[in-house]
C-alpha positions in Angstrom: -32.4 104.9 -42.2 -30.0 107.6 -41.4 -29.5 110.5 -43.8 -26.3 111.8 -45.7 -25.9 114.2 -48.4 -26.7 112.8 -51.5 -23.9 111.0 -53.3 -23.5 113.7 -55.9 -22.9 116.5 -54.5 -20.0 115.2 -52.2 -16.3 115.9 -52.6 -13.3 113.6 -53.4 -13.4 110.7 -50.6 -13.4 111.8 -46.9 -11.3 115.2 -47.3 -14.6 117.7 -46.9 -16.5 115.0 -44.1 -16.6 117.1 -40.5 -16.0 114.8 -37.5 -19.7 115.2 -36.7 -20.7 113.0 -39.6 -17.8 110.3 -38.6 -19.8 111.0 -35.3 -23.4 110.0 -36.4 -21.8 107.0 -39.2 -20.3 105.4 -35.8 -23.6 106.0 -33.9 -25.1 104.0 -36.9 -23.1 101.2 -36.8 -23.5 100.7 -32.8 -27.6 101.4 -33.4 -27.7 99.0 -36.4 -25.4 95.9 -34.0 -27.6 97.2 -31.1 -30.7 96.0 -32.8 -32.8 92.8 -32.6 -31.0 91.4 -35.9 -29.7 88.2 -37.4 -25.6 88.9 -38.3 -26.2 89.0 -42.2 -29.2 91.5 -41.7 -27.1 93.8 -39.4 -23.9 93.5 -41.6 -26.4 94.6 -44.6 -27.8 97.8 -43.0 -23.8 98.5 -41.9 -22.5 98.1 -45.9 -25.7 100.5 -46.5 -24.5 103.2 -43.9 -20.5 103.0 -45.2 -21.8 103.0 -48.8 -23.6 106.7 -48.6 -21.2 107.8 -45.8 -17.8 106.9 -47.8 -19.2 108.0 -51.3 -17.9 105.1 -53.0 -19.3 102.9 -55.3 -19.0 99.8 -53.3 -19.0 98.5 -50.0 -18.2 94.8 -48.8 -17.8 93.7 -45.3 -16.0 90.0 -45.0 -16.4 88.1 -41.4 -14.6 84.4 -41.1 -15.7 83.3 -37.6 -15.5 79.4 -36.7 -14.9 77.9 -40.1 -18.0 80.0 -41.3 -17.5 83.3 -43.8 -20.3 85.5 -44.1 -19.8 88.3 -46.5 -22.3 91.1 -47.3 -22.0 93.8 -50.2 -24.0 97.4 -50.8 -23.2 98.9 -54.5 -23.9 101.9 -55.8 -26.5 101.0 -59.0 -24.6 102.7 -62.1 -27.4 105.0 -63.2 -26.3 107.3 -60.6 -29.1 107.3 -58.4 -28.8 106.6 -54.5 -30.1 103.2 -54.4 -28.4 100.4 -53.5 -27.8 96.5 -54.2 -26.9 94.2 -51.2 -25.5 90.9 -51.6 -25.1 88.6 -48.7 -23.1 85.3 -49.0 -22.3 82.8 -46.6 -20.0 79.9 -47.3 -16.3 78.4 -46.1 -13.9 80.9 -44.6 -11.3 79.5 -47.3 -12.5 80.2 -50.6 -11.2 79.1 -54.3 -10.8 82.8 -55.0 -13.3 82.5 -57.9 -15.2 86.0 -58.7 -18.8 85.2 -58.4 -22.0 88.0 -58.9 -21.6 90.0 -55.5 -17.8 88.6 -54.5 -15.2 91.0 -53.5 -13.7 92.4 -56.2 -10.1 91.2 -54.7 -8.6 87.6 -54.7 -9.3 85.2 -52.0 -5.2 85.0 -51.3 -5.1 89.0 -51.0 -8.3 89.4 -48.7 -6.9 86.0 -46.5 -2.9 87.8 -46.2 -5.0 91.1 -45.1 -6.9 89.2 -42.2 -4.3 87.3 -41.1 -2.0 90.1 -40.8 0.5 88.3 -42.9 0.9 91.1 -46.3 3.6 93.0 -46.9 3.4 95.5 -50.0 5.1 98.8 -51.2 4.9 100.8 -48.3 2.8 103.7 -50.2 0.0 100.8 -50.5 0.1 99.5 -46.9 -1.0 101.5 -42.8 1.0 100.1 -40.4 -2.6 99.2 -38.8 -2.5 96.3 -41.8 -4.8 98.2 -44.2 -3.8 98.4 -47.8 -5.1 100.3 -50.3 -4.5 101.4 -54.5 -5.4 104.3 -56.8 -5.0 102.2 -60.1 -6.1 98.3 -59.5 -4.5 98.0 -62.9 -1.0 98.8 -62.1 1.2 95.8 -61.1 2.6 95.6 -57.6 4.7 93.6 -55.4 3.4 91.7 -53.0 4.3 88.9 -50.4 3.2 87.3 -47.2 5.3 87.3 -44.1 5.0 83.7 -44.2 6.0 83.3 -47.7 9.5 81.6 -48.1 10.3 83.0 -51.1 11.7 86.8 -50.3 11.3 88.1 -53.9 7.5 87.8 -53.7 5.5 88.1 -56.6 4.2 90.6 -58.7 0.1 91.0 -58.8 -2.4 92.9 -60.7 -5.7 92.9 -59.0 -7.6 94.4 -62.1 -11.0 94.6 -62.0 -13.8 97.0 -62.3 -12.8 99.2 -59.6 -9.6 100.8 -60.0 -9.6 102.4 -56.2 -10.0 99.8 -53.2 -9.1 100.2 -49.8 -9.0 97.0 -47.4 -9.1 97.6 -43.7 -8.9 94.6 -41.3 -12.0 94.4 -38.9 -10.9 92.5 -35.4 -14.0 91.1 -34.0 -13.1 88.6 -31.6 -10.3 86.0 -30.8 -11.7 83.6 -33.3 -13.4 86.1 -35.2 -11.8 87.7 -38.4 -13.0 90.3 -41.3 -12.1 92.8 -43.9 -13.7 96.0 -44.7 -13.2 96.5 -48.5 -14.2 100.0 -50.0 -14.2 100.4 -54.2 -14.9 102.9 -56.4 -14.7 103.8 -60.1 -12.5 106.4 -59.8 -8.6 106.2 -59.8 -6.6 107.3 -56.9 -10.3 107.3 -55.2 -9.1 106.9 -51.2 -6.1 108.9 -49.5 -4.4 107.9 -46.4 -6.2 110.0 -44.2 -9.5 107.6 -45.3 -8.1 105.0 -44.4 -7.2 105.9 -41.1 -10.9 106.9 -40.7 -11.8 103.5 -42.2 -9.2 102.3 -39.8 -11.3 103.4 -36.7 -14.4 102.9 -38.1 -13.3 99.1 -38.7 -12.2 99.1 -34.9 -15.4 100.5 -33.5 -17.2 97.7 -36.0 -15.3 95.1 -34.9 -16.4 96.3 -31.2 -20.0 96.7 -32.5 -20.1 92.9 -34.4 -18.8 91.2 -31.0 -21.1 92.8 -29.1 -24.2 92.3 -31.4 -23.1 88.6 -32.3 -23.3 88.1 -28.1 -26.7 89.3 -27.8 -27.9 87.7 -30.8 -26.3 84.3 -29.1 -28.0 85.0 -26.1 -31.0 85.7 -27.6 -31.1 83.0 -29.8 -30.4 80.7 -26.4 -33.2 82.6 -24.3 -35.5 81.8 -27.5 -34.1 78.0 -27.4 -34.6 77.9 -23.5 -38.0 79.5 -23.5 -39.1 76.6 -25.8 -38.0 73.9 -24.0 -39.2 75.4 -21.0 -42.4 75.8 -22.4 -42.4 71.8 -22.9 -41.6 71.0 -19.7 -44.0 73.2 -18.4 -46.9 71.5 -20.8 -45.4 68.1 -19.7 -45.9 68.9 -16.3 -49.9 69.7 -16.9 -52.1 67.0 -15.4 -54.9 65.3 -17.0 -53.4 66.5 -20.6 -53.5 63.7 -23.2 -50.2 63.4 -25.3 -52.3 64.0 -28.5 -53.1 67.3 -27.1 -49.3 67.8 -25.7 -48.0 67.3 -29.1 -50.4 69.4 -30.4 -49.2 72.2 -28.1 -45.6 71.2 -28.5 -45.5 71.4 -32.3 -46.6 75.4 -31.8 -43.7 76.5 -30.1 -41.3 75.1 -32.3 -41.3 78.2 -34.8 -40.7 81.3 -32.4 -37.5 79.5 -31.2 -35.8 79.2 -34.7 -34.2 81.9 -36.4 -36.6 82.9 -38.7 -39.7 81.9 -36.8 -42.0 84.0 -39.6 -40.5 81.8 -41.8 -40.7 78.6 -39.7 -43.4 75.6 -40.1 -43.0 72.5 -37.8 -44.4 68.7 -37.8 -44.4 66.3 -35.2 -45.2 62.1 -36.5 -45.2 59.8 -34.1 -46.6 56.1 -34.9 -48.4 57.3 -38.1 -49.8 60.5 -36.6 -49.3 63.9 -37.6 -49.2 67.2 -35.2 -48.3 70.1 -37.3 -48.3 74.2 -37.4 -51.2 76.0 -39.2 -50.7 76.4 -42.7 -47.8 74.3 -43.0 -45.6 74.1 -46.1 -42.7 71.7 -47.3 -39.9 74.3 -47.9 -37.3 74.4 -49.3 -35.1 73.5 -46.6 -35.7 71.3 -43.4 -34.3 70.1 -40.5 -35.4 67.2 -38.5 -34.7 64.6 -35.6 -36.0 61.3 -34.5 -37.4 60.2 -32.1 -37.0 57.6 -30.0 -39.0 55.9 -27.3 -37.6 53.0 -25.0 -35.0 52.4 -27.6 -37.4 51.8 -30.3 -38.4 54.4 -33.4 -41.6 56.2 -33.0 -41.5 59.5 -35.6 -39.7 62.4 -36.2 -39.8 66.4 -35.4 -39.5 68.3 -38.6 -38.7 72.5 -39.0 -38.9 74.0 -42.1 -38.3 77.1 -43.9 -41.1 78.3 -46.2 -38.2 80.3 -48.2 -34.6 80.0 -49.7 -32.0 81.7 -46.8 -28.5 81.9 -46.4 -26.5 78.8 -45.6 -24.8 78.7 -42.4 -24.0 75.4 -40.2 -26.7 72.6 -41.3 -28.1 74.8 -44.4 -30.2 77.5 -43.6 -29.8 76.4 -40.0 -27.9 77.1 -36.8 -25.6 74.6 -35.2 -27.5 75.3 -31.8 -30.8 74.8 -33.6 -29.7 71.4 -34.6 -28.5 70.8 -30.3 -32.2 71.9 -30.1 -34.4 70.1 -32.4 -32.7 66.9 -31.0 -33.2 68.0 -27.4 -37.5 68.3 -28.7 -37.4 65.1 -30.2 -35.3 63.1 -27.0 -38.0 65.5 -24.6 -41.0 64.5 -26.6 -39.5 60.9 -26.9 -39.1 61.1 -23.1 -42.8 62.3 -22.7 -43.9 59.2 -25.1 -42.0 56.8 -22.9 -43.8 58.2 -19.8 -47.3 58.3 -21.1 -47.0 55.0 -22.0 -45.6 53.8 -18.5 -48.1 55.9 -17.0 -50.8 54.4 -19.7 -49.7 50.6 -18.8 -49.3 51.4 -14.8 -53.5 52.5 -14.7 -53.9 49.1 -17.7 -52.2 46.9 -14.7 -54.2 48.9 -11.6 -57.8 48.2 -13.8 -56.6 44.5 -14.2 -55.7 43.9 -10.8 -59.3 45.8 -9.9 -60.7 43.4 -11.9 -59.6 40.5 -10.5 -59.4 41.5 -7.0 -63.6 42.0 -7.7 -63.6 38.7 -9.2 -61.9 37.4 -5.9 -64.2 39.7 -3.7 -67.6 38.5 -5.0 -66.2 34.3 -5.4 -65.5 35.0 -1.6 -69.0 36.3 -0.6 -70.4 33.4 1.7 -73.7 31.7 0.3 -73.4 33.1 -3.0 -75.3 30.8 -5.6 -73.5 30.2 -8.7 -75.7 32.2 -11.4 -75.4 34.9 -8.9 -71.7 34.6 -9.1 -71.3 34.3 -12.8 -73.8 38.1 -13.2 -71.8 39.9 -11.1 -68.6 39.3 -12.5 -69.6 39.6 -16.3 -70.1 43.2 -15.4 -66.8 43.5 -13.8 -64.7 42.8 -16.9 -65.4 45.8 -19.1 -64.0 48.2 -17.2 -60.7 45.9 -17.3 -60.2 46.9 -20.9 -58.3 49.5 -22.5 -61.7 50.9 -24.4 -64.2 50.2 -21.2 -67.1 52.5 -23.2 -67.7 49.9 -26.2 -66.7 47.2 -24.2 -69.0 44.0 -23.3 -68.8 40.8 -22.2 -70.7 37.7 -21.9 -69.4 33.7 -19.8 -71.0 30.5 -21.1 -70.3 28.1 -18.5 -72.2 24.5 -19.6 -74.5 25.8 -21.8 -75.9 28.9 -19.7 -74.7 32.5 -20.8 -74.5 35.3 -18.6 -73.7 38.9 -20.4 -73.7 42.6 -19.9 -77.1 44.2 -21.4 -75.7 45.2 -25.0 -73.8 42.5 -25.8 -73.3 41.6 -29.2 -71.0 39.2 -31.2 -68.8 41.8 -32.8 -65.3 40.8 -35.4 -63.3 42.2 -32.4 -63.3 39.6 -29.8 -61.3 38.4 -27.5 -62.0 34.8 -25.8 -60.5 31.9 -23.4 -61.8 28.7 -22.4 -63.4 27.6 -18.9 -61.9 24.2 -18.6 -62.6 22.3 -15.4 -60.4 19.1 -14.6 -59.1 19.4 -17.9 -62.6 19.7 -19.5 -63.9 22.5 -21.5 -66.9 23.5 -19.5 -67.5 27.2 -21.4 -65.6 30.2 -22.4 -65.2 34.0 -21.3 -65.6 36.8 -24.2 -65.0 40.3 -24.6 -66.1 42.2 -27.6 -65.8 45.8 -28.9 -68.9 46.9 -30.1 -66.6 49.6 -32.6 -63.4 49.1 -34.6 -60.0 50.3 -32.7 -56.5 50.3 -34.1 -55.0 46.8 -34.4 -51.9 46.3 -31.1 -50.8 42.8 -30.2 -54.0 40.8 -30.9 -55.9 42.6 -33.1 -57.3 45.7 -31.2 -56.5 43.6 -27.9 -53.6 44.0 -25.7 -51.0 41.5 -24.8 -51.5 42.5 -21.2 -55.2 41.4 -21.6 -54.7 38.3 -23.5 -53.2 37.4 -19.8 -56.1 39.1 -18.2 -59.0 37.0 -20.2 -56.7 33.9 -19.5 -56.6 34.3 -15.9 -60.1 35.4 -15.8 -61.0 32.3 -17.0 -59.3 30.2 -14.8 -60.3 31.9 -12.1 -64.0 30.6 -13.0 -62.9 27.4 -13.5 -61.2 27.3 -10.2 -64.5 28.9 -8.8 -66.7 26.2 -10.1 -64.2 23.2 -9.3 -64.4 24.6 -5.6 -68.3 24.8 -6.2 -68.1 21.4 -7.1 -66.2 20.1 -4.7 -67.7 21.2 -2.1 -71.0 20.1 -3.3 -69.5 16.2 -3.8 -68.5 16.8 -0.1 -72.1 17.9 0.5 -73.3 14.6 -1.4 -71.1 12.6 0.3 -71.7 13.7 3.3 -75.4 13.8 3.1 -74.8 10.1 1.3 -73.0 9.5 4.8 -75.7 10.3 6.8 -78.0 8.7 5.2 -76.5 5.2 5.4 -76.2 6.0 8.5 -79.9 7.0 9.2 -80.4 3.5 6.9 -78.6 1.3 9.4 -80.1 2.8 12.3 -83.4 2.2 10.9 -82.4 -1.5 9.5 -81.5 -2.3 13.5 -84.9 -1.1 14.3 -86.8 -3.1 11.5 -84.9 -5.8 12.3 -85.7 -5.9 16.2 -89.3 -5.2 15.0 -89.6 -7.8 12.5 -88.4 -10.3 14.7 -90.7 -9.0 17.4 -93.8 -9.0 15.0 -93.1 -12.7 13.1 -94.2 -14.9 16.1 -97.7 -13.2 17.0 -98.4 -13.2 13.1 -97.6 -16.4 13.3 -100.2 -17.1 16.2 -102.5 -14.5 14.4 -102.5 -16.6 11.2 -102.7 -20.1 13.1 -106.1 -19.4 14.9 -107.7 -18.0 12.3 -106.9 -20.7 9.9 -108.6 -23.0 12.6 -111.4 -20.8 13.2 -111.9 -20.8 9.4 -112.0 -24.7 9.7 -115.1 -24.7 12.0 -118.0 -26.3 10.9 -120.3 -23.9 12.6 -119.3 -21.2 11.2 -121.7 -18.6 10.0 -120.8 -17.2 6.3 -120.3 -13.8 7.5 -117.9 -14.4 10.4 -115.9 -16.9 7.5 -115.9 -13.5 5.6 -114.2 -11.9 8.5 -111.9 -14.6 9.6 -110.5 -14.6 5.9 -110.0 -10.8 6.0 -107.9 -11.7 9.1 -106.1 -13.8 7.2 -105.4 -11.7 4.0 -104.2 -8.7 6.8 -101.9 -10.9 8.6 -100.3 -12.3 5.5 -100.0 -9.1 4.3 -98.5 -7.6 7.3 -95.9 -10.9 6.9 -95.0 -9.8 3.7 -93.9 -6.2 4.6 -92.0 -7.8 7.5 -90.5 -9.9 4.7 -89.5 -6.6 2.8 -88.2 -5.5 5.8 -86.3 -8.5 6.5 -84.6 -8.2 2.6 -83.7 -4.7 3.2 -81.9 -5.0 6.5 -80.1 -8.2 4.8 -82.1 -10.5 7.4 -83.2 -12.8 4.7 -80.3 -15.1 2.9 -79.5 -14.9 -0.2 -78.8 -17.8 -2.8 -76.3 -16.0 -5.0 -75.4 -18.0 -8.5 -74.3 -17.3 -11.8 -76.3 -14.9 -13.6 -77.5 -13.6 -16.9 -78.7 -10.1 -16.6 -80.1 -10.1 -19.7 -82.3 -13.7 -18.7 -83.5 -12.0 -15.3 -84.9 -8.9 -17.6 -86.4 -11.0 -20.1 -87.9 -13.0 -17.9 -89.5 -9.6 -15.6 -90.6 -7.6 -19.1 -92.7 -11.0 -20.1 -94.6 -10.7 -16.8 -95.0 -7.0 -17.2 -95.2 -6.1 -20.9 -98.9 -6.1 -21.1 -99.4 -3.9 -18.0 -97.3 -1.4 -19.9 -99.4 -1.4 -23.1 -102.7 -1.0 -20.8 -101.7 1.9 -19.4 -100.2 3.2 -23.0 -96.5 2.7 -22.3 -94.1 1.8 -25.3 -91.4 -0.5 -24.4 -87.7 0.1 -25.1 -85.5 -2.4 -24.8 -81.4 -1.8 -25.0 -79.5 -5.7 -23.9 -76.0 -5.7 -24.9 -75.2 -8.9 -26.6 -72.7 -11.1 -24.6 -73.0 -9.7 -21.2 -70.9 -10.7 -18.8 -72.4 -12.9 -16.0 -72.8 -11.8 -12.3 -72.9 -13.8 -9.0 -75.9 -12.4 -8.0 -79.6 -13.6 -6.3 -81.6 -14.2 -9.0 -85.2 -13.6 -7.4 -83.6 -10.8 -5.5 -82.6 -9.0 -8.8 -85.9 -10.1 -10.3 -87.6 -7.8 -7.2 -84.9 -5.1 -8.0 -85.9 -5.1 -11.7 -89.6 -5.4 -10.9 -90.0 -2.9 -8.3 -88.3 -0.5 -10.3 -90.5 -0.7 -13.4 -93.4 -0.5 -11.3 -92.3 2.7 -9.9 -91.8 3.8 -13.4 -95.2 2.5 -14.7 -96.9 4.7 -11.8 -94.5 7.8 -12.8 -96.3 7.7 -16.3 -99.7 7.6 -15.7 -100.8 9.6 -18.8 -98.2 7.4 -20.5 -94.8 7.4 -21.8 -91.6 5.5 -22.7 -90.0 3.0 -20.8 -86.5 2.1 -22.0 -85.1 -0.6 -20.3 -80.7 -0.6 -21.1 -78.1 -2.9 -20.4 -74.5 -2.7 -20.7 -71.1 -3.6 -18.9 -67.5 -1.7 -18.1 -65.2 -1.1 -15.6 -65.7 -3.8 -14.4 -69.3 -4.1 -13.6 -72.7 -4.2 -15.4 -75.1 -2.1 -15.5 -79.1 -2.0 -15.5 -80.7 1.2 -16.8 -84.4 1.9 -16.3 -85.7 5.2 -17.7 -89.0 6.8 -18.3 -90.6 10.0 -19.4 -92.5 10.3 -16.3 -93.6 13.0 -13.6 -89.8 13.2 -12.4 -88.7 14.6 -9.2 -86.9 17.6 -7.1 -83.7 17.1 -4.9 -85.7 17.1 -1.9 -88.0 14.2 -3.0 -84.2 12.5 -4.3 -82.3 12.8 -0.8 -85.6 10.5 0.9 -85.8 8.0 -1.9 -84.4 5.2 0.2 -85.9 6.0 3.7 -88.4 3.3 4.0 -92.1 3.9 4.5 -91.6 7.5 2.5 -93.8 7.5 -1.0 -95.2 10.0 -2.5 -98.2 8.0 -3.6 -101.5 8.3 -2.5 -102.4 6.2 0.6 -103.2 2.6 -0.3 -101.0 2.5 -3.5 -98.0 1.9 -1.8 -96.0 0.9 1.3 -92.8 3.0 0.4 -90.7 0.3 0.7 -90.0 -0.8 -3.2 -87.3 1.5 -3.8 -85.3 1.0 0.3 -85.8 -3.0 -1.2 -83.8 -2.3 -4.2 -81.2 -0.1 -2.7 -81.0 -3.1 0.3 -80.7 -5.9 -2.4 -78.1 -3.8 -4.4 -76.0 -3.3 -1.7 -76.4 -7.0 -1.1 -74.9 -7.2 -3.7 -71.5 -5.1 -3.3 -73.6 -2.7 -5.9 -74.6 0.6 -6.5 -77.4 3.2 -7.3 -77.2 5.9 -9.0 -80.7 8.3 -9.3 -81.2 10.9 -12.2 -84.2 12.9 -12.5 -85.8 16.2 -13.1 -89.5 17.5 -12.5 -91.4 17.4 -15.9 -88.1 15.2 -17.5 -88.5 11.6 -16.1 -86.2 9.7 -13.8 -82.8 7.5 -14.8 -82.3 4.1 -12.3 -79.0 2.7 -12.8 -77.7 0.0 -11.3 -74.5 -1.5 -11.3 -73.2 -4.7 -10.2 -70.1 -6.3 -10.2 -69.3 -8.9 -12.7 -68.2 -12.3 -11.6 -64.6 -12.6 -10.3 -63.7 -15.4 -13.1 -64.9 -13.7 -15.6 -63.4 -10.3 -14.4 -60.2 -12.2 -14.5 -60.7 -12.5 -18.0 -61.1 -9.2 -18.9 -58.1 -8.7 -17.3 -56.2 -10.8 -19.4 
């Protein structure tokens, strides 16, 4: 601080100052505005230099400046010594003119008249530079305004405990307004001459203040600029997370606020908190919202750890308040874009997803468990949380999942449903608990995902399964095809073999008749006999499955034509340890139908089943009618069979039976009497399971009618 003589030793006011100390007191005031000060701090050190230089016991500097007065005081402490007291006050530029600790020790209406250049006073009190000044604040004077109508004016005593003051307007700036006030204890204190002095001191101030309150402005702006340029920068940054951005942002806050050692900062946004080290509630705080496509997500808060001076908002600039809301619609901004940026990679791993769903359905040849493996592992990575993420499809009682799946509380799900049936369901757990969104911890966007996930499996499998009816079909298609190439043929050779069996059987019976016959060569001739009438049956056979033979097609009881076949076979079945199930529905409907035909049918097909069990087993034999038809079940617990042994069932002369036990022609019999019929087969069977036989015929057209009705 600069150095005077002390206080004590110093003449009446300014009479025995050289121009050299007016010299250094101005240098003072321009070093003190030059500095890297708030206003209130330089207007306190500037009170501080006038207070030693003028000798007087007080000092008070009053600048009004858009709406805002800011007033600062230095006072000599009354024990004599050289130290001082300074007050600071900031508050409206129009005051009540109530004397307060540290206020002016002139009324409000006097210091106003002096700044505005409106007072008019004795002409011993009053410079024609508009400064005024009194030895005895005691004595009455007359004073008026320019302004004031009434021409007599009014008589004022300013009174107070300084009977010298001297009040010298300060012109700062076109908006800007002050008032240097000097006081002291002693009457008749200040002379003319000081207050021209104070005259050009108050010009080179006024100077001084407008070109300090310009830097500090532009300082305050660079510090303003600097921080949001400093966010931008940050936002820019690739690969930075936005809890780490915040945590960045909420740092620079401080430096660019006015007191930035005093400054602590928050950020919240949705519940989470991003603050300064060591932060503390103050006393005063300033904060903004913010604001994310047009919804409320938090709020940037500044506050001062300690009581200052009021200004625009509080403690607080009106420029810092243009800020804090330029952080909050910046960070707001930052928010929105994470978040588009966030739900734009969401949409790319969704579309990844199902675009590898869609690669791997395509593959040609791909078998269906095959299918279902590869694309379990594909959803994870789908999710918003891929590392805790597992999955598992159930598709008709088979599961296929990734290798640490686990039924978790957090799961997501949709059903497989083929032609309208539910055929399984597609999962997706987390393995760990993440905040709750739209469903649960689950995404809106992947509700839609899960959903279309499944249906593309269902779609998958329909198209499976269509294309393996085609296959069936087809395959059926060829087959009665291959059935009515060979019926031609068994026909022509049927017809081909009758007559010399015929002959065959003739001459042998004759031979057989002859006396002279030895015994052996009658042993012979009747194994002729028992060949050819066996070889006359299989032509028979043949006959029945190419529909050679008539039929003699009556009413029928289904139920009879079963009875009547069990009571013939029944104890064949409990020789070779077979129990017998038997499953009639009561009031069957009759069928026009061949009754010794359906009696082969029925026959041929237990056999088959008898020779499938031949450890044993359970033959269930089921009737029942619908749609139209009725139906003739056999089942049994036997050997079973593969596809491949399924797609020859009905090719005549193929058995799987050991030569001699069969002819392979029961089952092309019953598929050729069926068909007689206007019927159906319909084969079920699995190796190690047993085999299903169902047959269904129609029911008669009478009774049909009825049913109808």
């Amino acid at each position: 601080m600069e150095q005077y003589e002390p206080i004590s030793a110093r003449g009446r006011g300014l009479r025995s100052r050289m121009p050299v100390r007016l010299r250094e007191l101005l240098d003072a005031l321009l070093s003190h505005a030059s500095g890297d000060y708030s206003r209130s701090e330089v207007l306190r050190q500037i009170c501080t230099s006038l207070l030693r230089f003028s000798g007087s016991d007080m000092v008070s500097i009053r600048i009004d400046e858009d709406g805002r007065a800011t007033r600062s005081s230095a006072v000599l402490m009354e024990d004599g010594s050289d130290r001082v007291h300074t007050h600071v006050f900031h508050g409206p530029s129009q005051g009540s003119g109530s004397r307060d600790a540290g206020a002016d020790p002139v009324p409000e209406p006097i210091l106003q008249a002096i700044m505005s250049g409106s007072i008019a006073a004795p002409i011993e009190y009053c410079t024609r530079g508009g400064s005024f000044w009194i030895g005895d604040a005691a004595r009455p004077i007359l004073l008026r305004e320019l302004r004031d109508r009434d021409p007599a004016g009014r008589t004022v005593v300013i009174g107070g405990d300084f009977p010298s003051l001297a009040l010298v307007p300060i012109r700062v700036v076109d908006r800007s307004r002050g008032v240097l006030c000097l006081a002291s204890r002693r009457r008749d204190f200040f002379t003319g001459d000081d207050v021209q002095v104070y005259e050009a001191v108050a010009q080179t101030l006024g100077v001084a203040l407008a070109h300090q309150g310009a830097q500090w402005a532009l300082r305050e702006r660079v510090k303003e600029l600097t921080c949001l340029y400093e966010i931008a920068k940050l936002a820019q940054r690739p690969g930075m997370s936005l809890e780490t951005l915040l945590g960045r942002i909420v740092s620079l806050l401080p430096p660019a606020w006015q007191y930035p050692e005093l400054t602590s900062a928050r950020i919240v946004l949705d519940g989470h908190h991003f603050a300064t080290d060591g932060l503390k509630d103050g006393p005063y705080r300033q904060s903004a919202a913010i604001v994310a496509n047009d919804r409320p997500r938090g709020i940037v808060e500044v506050f001062y750890t300690e009581e200052m001076p009021e200004i625009d908002e509080g403690p607080f600039l009106k420029e810092e308040r243009h800020l804090i809301n330029a952080v909050a619609e910046t960070i707001g901004g930052l928010v929105a874009h994470h978040e588009a940026q966030w739900a734009l990679r969401e949409r790319v791993k969704e579309l990844t997803c199902l675009y590898g769903i869609a690669k791997v359905a395509g593959r040609p040849g791909i078998r269906p468990d095959d299918f279902l493996t590869e694309i379990v592992g594909l959803l994870p990575p789908g999710w918003q949380y891929p590392e805790i993420t597992q999955s598992r499809i159930t598709l008709d009682g088979r599961s296929f999942a990734t290798a640490r799946f686990r039924d978790s509380s957090w799961r997501q799900s949709a059903d497989i449903r083929v032609n309208d049936l539910s055929r399984g369901v597609v999962e997706v757990v987390y393995t760990e608990r993440m905040p709750d969104i739209d469903e649960g911890p689950f995404l809106k966007e992947e509700r839609s995902l899960i959903n279309e996930i499944a249906r593309q499996v269902a779609v998958t499998v329909e198209h499976w399964e269509t294309e393996a009816e085609a296959s069936r079909l087809q395959e059926q298609l060829r087959h009665a095809d291959r059935l009515a190439t060979i019926g031609q043929l068994s026909a022509g050779v049927a017809h081909e073999l009758n007559e010399p069996l015929g002959a065959v059987l003739g001459f042998a019976e004759l031979v057989k008749q002859s006396p002279e016959l030895s015994a052996r060569v009658a042993g012979d001739v009747d194994r002729i006999i028992k060949a050819a009438l066996h070889a006359r049956e299989i032509i028979r056979k043949l006959m029945i499955f190419t529909r050679q033979m008539p039929t003699r097609k009556t009413t029928c009881d289904l139920n009879h034509i079963v009875g009547e076949g069990l009571y013939f076979l029944e104890s064949r079945c409990a020789k070779e340890g077979i129990a017998l199930v038997r499953r009639l529905e009561e009031g069957l409907p009759p069928v026009m139908a061949d009754p010794s035909q359906l009696q082969q049918v029925l026959v041929n097909l237990i056999v088959n089943a008898i020779q499938a069990m031949p450890g044993g087993g359970t033959l269930t034999i089921t009737t029942r009618s619908g749609s139209g038809n009725v139906y003739l079940n056999v089942e049994d617990t036997g050997i079973g069979m593969g596809p491949d042994v399924q797609s020859r069932l009905f090719v005549p002369f193929f058995t799987t039976k050991e030569v001699g036990q069969g002819t392979g022609l029961g089952l092309p019999v019953v598929h050729g009497i069926v068909t007689a019929h206007g019927g159906t087969v319909h084969v079920k069977s699995e190796p190690g399971k047993g085999s299903s036989f169902e047959i269904s015929l129609p029911i008669e057209d009478s009774q049909r009618a009825d049913e109808g009705r």
